[in-house]
N, C-alpha and C positions, 0 to 999 in steps of 0.2 A: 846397353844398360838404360838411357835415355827412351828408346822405345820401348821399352817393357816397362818402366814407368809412365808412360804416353800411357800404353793400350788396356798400364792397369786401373789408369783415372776414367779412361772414355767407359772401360768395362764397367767401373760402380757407376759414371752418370748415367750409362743406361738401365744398368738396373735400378737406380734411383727414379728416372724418369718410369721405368716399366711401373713399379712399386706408386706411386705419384697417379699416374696413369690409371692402377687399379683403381684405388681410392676414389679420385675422381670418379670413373666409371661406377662403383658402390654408391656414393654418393647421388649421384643424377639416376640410378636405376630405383634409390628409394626416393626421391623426390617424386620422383615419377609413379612410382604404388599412390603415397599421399595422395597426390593432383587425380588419382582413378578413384578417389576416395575411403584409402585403405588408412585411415586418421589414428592409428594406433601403432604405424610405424614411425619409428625413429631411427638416427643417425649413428649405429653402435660401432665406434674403432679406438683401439691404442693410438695416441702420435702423440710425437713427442715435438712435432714442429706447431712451435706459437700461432703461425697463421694461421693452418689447417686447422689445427682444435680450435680456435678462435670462431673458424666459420663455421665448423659442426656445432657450437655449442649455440650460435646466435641462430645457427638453420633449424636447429631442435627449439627452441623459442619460439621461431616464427611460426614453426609447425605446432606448438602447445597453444599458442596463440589463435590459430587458425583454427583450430578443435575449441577451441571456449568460444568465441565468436559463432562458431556453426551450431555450435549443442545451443547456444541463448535465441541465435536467428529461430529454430527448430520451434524452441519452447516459444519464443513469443510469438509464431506461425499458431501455437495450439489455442498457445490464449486466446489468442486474436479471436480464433473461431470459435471458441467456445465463449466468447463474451459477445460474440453478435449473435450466435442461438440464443442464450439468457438475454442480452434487451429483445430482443425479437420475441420472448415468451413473456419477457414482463410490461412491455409495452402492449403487447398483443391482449391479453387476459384483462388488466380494468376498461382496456377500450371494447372486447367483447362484450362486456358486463355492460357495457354504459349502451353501446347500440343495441344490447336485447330490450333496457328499459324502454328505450325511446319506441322500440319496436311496441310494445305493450301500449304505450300511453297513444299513440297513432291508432293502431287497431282493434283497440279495446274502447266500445261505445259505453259501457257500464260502467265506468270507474265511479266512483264517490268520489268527494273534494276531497276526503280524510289519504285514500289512496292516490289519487293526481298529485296530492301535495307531498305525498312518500316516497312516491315514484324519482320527481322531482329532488326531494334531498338526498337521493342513494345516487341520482345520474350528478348534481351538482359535488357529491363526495366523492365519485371516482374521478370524474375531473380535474378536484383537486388535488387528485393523488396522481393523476394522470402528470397534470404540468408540475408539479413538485417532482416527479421522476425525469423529463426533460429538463429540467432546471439541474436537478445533478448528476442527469450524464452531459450537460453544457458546461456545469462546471469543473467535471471532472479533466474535460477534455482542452479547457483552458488549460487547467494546471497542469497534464501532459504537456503541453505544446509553448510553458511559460510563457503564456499571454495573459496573466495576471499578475500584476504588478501592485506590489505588496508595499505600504505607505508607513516603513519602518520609525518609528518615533518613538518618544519616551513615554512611557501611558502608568496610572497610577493602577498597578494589576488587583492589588486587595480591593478599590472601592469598585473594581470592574468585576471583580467577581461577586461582589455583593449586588450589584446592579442585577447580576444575571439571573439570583438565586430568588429576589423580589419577583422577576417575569413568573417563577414556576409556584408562587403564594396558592394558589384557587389551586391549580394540581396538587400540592401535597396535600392540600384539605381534603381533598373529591377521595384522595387515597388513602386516608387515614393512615398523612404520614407527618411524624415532625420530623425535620433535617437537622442534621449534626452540624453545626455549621464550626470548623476549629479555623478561622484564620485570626493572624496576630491584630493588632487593632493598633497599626501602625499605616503610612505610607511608605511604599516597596515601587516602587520603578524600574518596569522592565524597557524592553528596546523590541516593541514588536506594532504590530499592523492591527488598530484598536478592533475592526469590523472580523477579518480572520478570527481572533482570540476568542470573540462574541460567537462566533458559528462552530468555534472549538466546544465552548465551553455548552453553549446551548445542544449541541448533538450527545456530546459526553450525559449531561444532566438527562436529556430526553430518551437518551437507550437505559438509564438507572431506573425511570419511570417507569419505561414500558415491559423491562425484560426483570425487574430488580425488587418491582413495588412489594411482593409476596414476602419479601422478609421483616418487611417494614421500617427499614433501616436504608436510611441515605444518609452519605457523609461527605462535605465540601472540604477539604482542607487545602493547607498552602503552608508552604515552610521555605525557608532560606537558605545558600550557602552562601560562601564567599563568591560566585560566579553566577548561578543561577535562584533562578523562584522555580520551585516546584509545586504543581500546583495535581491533587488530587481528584476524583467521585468517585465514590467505589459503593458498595450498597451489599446485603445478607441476602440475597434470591437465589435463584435456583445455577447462577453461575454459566459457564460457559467449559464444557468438558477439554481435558488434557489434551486429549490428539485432536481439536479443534483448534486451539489456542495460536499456533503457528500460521494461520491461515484466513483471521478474521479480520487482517487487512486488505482482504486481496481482494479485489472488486467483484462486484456481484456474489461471495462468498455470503450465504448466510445459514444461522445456526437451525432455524425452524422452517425443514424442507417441507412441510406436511401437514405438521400434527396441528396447528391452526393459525389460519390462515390471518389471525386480526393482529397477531403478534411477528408475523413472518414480512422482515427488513426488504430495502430495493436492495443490501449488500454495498449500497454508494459512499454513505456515510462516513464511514471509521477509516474508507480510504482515501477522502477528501481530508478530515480529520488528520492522518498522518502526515500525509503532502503539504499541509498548512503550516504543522506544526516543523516539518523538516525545515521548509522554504523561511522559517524564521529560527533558523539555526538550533533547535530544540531537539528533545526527544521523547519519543510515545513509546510509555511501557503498559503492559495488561497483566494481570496475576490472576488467578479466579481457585478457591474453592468452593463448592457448590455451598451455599446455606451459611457458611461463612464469612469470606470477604470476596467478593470481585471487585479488583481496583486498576481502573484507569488513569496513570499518571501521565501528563506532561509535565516539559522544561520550557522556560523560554529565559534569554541571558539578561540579567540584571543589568542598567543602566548606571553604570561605576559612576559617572558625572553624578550622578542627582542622589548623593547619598549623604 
């Protein structure tokens, strides 16, 4: 009786072990698909033992894990390349333009003063569009690599934003435009980095101008919660289309491939713009309809001491 008890316990530990044995084996033959790069396999079985589902369900993790890390390595392999063809074509074109002039002014024995001196301000205007496009892929590539160190303080945001809207005076005139201007006519202190806010606010105002002017309408506002200042530009222009909108932070993206060329961005801007306004705990929203409103909001957090 005693041995047929024995031989009936050794018989279930080895089918236990056989059954164990499987599994394991199932197991290591699909890790093994995965590691040949088969990323859409997973770990499918019943068990009813805690440890083994335990370690299927953390090996099906590491393996979900190991699939979003490759699909993001992949894409940002595309970007990568696709954003050194665009500076490679953006940097390449006004310095084409700037060596054909100089080519002119060198070879050319006939020039007039009227044209020498033409010549001149179109090589000295690409130039400066030249080093203004180094300047923000410099600083873009700061802010990637957080080597800009951001001088968090309490800054009085309404008189900063009036400061900024003064700089753009001779612009709305030249555009025959007056500004809306709605902020409260109070001091608001936020908690942010005064020079940042200043490059916010100036690029925001400067895309209203350039892309915006045709509706005649520019608007500054600023409002408050309990936590943050929200701070507005938005303008009646020709807007920025639906299936663009998802997309017009993304560097070098910009909305005028073509159609002319005086109005067509580096794409740097609105992504330095966002990164600025993140790194100071904020947030960048966009809304556009054409001829109606396009509005550019940020946040930055309200300084609770200074209330």
């Amino acid at each position: 009786m005693i041995n047929i008890i024995f031989l009936s316990i050794i018989t279930i530990l080895i089918i236990i072990i056989i059954i164990q044995n499987k599994k394991i084996n199932y197991i290591s033959n699909t890790l093994r698909q995965v590691n040949g790069g088969n990323l859409n396999q997973r770990i499918r079985m019943q068990n009813h033992n805690k440890s083994i589902k335990g370690l299927v369900e953390n090996l099906n993790n590491l393996i979900n894990e190991f699939q979003k890390t490759l699909t993001q390595n992949r894409s940002y392999e595309e970007e990568r390349k696709k954003m050194i063809s665009n500076i490679s074509h953006d940097l390449r074109t006004p310095l084409t333009s700037l060596l054909g002039y100089v080519e002119v002014i060198k070879n050319t024995k006939t020039l007039s003063d009227e044209e020498y001196n033409e010549y001149l301000n179109i090589i000295e205007k690409k130039g400066t569009s030249l080093k203004d496009l180094m300047d923000k892929f410099f600083q873009l590539s700061k802010l990637d690599s957080n080597d800009v160190k951001l001088e968090i303080k309490s800054i009085n945001i309404y008189e900063l934003i009036r400061q900024n809207i003064v700089l753009f005076f001779n612009d709305f005139i030249q555009l025959d435009i007056e500004p809306i201007i709605n902020i409260p006519d109070k001091d608001i202190y936020v908690l942010a980095d005064e020079s940042a806010v200043n490059r916010i606010l100036n690029n925001l105002i400067s895309n209203s101008l350039k892309y915006g002017s045709e509706g005649k309408h520019i608007e500054i506002a600023a409002k408050e919660n309990k936590n943050h200042v929200a701070i507005e530009v938005s303008d009646k222009g020709k807007g920025i289309p639906k299936n663009e909108l998802p997309y017009i932070f993304e560097r070098l993206y910009t909305l005028e491939k073509s159609r002319n060329s005086k109005l067509q961005g580096s794409g740097l801007g609105l992504t330095i713009v966002k990164k600025l306004v993140e790194k100071q705990k904020g947030e960048l929203k966009v809304t556009s309809v054409p001829y109606e409103k396009t509005s550019f909001s940020f946040t930055l957090p309200k300084d609770l001491r200074n209330l």
